[in-house]
C-alpha positions in Angstrom: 0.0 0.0 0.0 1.5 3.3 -0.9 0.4 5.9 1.4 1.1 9.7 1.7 0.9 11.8 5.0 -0.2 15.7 3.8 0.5 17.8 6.5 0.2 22.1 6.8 2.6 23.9 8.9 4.3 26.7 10.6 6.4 27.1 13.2 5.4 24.3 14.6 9.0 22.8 15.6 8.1 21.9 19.5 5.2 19.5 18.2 6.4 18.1 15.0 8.7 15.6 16.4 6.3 14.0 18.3 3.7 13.9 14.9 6.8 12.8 12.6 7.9 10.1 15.6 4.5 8.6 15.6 3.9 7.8 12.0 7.8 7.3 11.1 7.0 3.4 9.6 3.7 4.3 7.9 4.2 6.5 4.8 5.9 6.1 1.8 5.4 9.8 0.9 5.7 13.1 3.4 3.9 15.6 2.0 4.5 18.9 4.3 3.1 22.7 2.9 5.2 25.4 4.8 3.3 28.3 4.9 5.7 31.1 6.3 7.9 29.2 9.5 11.0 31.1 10.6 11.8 28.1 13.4 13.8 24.7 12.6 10.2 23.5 10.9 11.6 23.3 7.4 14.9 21.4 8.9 13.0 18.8 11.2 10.5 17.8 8.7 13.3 16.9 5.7 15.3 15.3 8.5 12.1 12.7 8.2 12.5 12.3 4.1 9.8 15.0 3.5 8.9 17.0 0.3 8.4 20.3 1.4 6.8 23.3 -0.6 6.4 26.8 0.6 2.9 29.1 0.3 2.2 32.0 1.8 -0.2 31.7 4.5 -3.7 33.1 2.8 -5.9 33.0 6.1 -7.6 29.7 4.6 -6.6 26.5 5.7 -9.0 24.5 3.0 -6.9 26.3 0.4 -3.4 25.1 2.0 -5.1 21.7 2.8 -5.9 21.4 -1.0 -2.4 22.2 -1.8 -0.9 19.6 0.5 -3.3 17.0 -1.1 -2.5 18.0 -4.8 1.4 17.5 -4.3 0.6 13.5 -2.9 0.8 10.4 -5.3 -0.3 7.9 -3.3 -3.9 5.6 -3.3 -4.8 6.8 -0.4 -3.9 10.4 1.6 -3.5 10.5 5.7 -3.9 14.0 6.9 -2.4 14.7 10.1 -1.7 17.9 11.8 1.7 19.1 13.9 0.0 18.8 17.1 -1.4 15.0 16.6 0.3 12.1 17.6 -1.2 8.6 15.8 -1.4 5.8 18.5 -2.3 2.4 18.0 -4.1 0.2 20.3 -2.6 -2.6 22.3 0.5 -3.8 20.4 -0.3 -3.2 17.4 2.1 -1.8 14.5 1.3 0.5 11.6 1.3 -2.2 9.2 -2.3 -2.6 10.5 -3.5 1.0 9.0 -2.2 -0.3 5.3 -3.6 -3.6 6.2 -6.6 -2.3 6.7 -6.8 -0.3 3.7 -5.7 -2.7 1.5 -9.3 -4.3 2.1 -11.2 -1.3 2.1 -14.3 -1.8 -0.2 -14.2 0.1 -3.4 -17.3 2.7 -2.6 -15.5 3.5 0.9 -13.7 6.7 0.2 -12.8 7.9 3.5 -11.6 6.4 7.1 -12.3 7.9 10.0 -10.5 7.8 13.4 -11.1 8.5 17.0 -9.4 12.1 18.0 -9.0 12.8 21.2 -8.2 16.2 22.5 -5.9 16.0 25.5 -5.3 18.8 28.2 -3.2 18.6 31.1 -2.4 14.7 30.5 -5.9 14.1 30.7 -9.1 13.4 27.5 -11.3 16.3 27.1 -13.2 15.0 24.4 -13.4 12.9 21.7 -14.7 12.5 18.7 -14.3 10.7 15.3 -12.5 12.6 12.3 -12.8 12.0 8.6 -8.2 11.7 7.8 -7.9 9.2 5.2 -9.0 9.9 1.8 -8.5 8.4 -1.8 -6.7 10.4 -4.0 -8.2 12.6 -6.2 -11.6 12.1 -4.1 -11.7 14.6 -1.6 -11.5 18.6 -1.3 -11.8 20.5 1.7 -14.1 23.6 2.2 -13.9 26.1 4.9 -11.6 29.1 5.8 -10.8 27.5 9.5 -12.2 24.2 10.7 -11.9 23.1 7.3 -15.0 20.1 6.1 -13.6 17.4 3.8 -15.9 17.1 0.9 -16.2 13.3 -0.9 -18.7 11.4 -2.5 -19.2 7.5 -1.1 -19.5 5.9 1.8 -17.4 6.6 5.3 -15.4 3.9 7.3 -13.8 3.8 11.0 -10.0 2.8 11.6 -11.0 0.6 15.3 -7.4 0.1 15.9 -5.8 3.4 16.5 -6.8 6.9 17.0 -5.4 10.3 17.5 -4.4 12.6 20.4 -4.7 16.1 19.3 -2.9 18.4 22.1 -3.8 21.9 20.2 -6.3 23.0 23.3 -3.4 22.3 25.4 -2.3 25.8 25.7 -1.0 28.3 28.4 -2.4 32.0 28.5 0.0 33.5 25.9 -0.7 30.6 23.1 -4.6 30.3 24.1 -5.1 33.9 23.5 -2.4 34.1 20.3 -4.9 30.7 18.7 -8.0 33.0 20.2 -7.3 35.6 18.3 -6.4 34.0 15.1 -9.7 31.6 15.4 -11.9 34.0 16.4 -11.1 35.9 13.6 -11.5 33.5 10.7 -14.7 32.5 12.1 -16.2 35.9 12.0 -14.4 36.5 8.5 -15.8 33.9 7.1 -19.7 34.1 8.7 -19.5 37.7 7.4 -18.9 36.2 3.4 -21.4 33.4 4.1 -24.2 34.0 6.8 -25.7 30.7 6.0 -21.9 28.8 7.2 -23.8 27.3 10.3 -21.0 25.4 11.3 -19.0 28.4 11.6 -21.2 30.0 13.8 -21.0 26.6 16.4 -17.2 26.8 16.1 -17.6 30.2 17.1 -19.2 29.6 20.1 -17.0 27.1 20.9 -13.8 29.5 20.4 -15.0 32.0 22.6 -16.0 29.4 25.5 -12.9 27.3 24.9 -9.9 30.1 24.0 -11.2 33.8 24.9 -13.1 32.2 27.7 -16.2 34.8 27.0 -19.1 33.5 28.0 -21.7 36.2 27.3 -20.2 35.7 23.5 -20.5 31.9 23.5 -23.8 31.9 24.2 -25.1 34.5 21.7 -23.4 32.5 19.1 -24.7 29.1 21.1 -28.0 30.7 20.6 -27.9 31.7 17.4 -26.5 28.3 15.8 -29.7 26.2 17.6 -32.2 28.7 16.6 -30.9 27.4 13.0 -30.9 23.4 13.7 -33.7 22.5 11.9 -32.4 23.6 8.7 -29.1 22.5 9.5 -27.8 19.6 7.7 -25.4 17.6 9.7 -26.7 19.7 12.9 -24.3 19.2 15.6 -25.5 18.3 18.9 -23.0 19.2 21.1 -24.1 23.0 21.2 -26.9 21.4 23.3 -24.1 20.5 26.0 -22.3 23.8 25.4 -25.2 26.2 25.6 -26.1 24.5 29.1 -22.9 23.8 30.6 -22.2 27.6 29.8 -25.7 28.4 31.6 -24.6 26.1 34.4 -21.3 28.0 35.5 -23.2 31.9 35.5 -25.7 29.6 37.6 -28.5 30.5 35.5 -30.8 27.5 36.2 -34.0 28.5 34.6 -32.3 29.1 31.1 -30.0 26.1 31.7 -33.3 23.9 32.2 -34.7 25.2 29.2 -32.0 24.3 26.5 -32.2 20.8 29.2 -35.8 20.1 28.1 -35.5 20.8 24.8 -32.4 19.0 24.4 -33.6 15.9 26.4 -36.2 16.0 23.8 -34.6 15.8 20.9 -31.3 14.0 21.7 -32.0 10.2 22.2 -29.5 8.4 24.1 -26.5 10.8 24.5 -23.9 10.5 27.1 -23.1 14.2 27.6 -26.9 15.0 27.6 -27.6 12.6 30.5 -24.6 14.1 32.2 -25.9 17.4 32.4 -29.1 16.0 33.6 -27.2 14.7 36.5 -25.3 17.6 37.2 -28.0 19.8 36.8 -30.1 17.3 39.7 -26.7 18.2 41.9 -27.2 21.7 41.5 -30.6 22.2 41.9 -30.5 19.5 44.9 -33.1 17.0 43.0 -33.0 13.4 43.4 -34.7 12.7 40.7 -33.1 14.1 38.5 -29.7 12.7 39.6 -31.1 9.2 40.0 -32.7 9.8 36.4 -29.3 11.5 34.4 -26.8 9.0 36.1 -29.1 5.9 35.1 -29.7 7.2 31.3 -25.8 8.0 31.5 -24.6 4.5 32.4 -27.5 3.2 29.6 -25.9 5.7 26.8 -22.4 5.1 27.8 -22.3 1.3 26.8 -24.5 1.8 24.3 -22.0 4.6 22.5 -19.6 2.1 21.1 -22.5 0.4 19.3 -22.9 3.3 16.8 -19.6 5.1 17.4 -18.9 5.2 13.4 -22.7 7.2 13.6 -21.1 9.9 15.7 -18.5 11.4 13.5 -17.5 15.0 13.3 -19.0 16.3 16.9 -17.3 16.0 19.9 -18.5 14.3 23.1 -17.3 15.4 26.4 -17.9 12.6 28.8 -17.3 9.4 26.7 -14.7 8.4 29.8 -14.5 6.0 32.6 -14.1 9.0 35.4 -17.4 10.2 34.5 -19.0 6.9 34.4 -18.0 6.7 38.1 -19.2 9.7 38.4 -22.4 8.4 37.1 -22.1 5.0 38.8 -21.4 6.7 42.7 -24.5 8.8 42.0 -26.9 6.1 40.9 -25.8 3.7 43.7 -25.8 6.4 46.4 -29.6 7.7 44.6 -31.1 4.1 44.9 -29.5 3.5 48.4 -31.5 6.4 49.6 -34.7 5.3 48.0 -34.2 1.8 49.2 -33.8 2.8 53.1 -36.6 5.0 52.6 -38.7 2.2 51.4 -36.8 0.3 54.3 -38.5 2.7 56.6 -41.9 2.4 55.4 -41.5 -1.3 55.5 -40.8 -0.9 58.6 -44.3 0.8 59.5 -46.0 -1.5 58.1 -44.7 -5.0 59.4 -46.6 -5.0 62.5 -49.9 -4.5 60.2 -49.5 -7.7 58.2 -49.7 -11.6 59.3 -47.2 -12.8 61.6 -45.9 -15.4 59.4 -45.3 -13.0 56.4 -43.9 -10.8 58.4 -41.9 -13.0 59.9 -40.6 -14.0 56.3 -39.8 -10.5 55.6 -38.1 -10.1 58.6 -35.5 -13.1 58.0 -35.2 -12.7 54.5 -33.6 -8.5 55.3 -31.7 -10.1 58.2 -29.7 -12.4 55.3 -29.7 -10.0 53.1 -27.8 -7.4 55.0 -25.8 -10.7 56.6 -24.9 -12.0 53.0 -23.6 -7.8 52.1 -22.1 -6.9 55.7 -18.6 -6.8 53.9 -19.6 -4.9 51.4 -21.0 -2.4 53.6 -17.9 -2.2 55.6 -15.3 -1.7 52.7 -17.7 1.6 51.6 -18.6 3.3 54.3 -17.7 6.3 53.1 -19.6 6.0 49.5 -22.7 5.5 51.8 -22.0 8.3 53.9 -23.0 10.5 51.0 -26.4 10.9 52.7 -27.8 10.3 56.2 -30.8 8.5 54.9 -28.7 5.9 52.7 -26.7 4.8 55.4 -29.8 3.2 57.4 -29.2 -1.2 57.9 -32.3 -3.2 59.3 -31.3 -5.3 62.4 -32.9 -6.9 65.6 -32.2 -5.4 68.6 -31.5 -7.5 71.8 -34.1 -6.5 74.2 -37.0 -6.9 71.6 -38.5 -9.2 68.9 -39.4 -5.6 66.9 -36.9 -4.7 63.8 -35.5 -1.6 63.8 -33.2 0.5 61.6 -29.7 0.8 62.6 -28.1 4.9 61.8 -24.8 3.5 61.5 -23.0 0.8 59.2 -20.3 0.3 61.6 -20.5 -3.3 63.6 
């Protein structure tokens, strides 16, 4: 398989070892477009066997993405960026990737990968990116944030992804990438008012780099006031509209967008989450109990239609906000169960003897069969007063009673 890697740079010498590193045995063709660096770009890249060709930077990345892609030769085009790093899963090699497209069917003109965006050593977000294209079957649209256009059908790489560490930024790069994002996006909404998706990454560059909030949510606003016309509507402005509401503690809007969202979004992890965290906030049960259980629910269901997902990012597709959702359920049906304990309680001396009785014995084992668990998470149960109730027998009576405390 002859494969080319079409990259677009500029001073971009601290990350591109680490990109160049991680796909070293994979290409048979570097493709790099230079578009103005005055660092050791240039030197580190032909140090890795690349052709490099220098364009002055037109404020368009689609155009210098097209450029990169018209200099490659190979069947099939990788595009990567400086600040990407291509891992493979388990102990796999990247003989896999050219494997794999070896056996790509002929109407499949695209692969997509997992991308996740990593800050501070930790996942963000992920999502799944169109990067591998057949030659001569793809051009890319857009002054910023740039949209690969194709014709055919769309596959998913399920043995490697990407780590993307461009959000990982300290105050002097986040506003220097503010500044520049910002003001593409606006550029290019002022030639095209209908370039929805512009709009959303708008919004999303004054939450995630200016750190304006006001701003984010006008555009926020603006963007799902268009979403039934929107082809390709992108759901996560749902989660970033309210999460934004959220942090200015603005509850009754922050419901609102909830509703509607919950309404129209079917089974979506971050969705759910807010759900939860909005239950937290507002100190409702319910709602915590209902968002952690529809979490769990959405979160093994997401790898069932991951290739569906493409192109939007989801925020809590991890394992620390599963047990975030986990603690919450177990600790939310641990307080409805010693509630129902209690009124179980009221009601044993009002039955027959012998089904109470039953009852009786059959809590008795049940707590017996469960006393280590109870030990070994005392502190997961001290989340609430009511949820750390146990039914016993006390000494001087035949009568059950609950026990306030889960220590022998």
């Amino acid at each position: 398989m002859f494969l080319s890697i079409a990259m677009i740079v500029k001073n971009e010498q601290e990350n591109l070892p680490r990109c160049l590193e991680s796909i070293k045995d994979l290409y048979a063709e570097l493709i790099i477009v230079d578009t103005g660096s005055i660092d050791q770009t240039i030197k580190i890249a032909k140090d890795y066997g690349a052709k490099v060709y220098q364009h002055p930077w037109e404020d368009n990345f689609a155009k210098h993405r097209n450029q990169s892609f018209g200099y490659a030769s190979g069947k099939w085009i990788f595009q990567i960026d400086a600040d990407e790093e291509l891992i493979f899963h388990g102990n796999r090699a990247s003989r896999i990737l050219l494997e794999f497209l070896d056996r790509v069917r002929p109407d499949m003109n695209a692969i997509a990968l997992q991308c996740d965006d990593i800050k501070k050593g930790k996942i963000a977000a992920h999502t799944q990116l169109a990067r591998i294209f057949r030659n001569g079957q793809v051009k890319f649209k857009r002054r910023i944030h740039n949209e690969p256009m194709f014709k055919g059908l769309i596959g998913l790489f399920p043995h490697g992804k990407l780590n993307h560490y461009g959000y990982d930024l300290d105050d002097v790069g986040r506003e220097k990438k503010a500044k520049r994002t910002i003001g593409l996006l606006i550029q290019s909404i002022v030639e095209n008012p209908s370039d929805y998706d512009s709009m959303f990454y708008l919004a999303q560059a004054y939450a995630t780099y200016a750190h304006k909030i006001p701003e984010s949510i006008q555009w926020a606003e603006k963007y799902l006031a268009k979403r039934k016309k929107i082809k390709g509507f992108n759901v996560s402005a749902f989660y970033l509209l309210i999460t934004l509401y959220m942090k200015i503690n603005n509850l009754k809007k922050c419901w609102e967008w909830l509703e509607i969202a919950l309404k129209e979004v079917q089974d979506d992890v971050d969705i759910n989450m807010a759900l939860m965290r909005y239950g937290i906030l507002t100190k409702n049960q319910n709602f915590v109990g209902a968002g952690a259980r529809a979490f769990v629910t959405s979160y093994h269901n997401f790898k069932k239609n991951i290739s569906e997902r493409g192109g939007r990012f989801v925020f809590n597709y991890n394992k620390e906000s599963l047990a975030e959702a986990t603690f919450h359920l177990a600790t939310t049906y641990l307080q409805h169960s010693s509630i129902e304990l209690k009124n179980l309680y009221k009601l044993l001396p009002e039955i027959q003897v012998d089904v109470a009785d039953r009852l009786r014995k059959g809590l008795k084992d049940w707590f017996g069969e469960n006393e280590t668990i109870f030990k070994h998470n005392d502190k997961m149960f001290q989340a609430t007063e009511t949820a750390r109730t146990l039914y016993s027998i006390t000494p001087k009576s035949n009568r059950p009673r609950l026990r306030a405390s889960l220590n022998p």
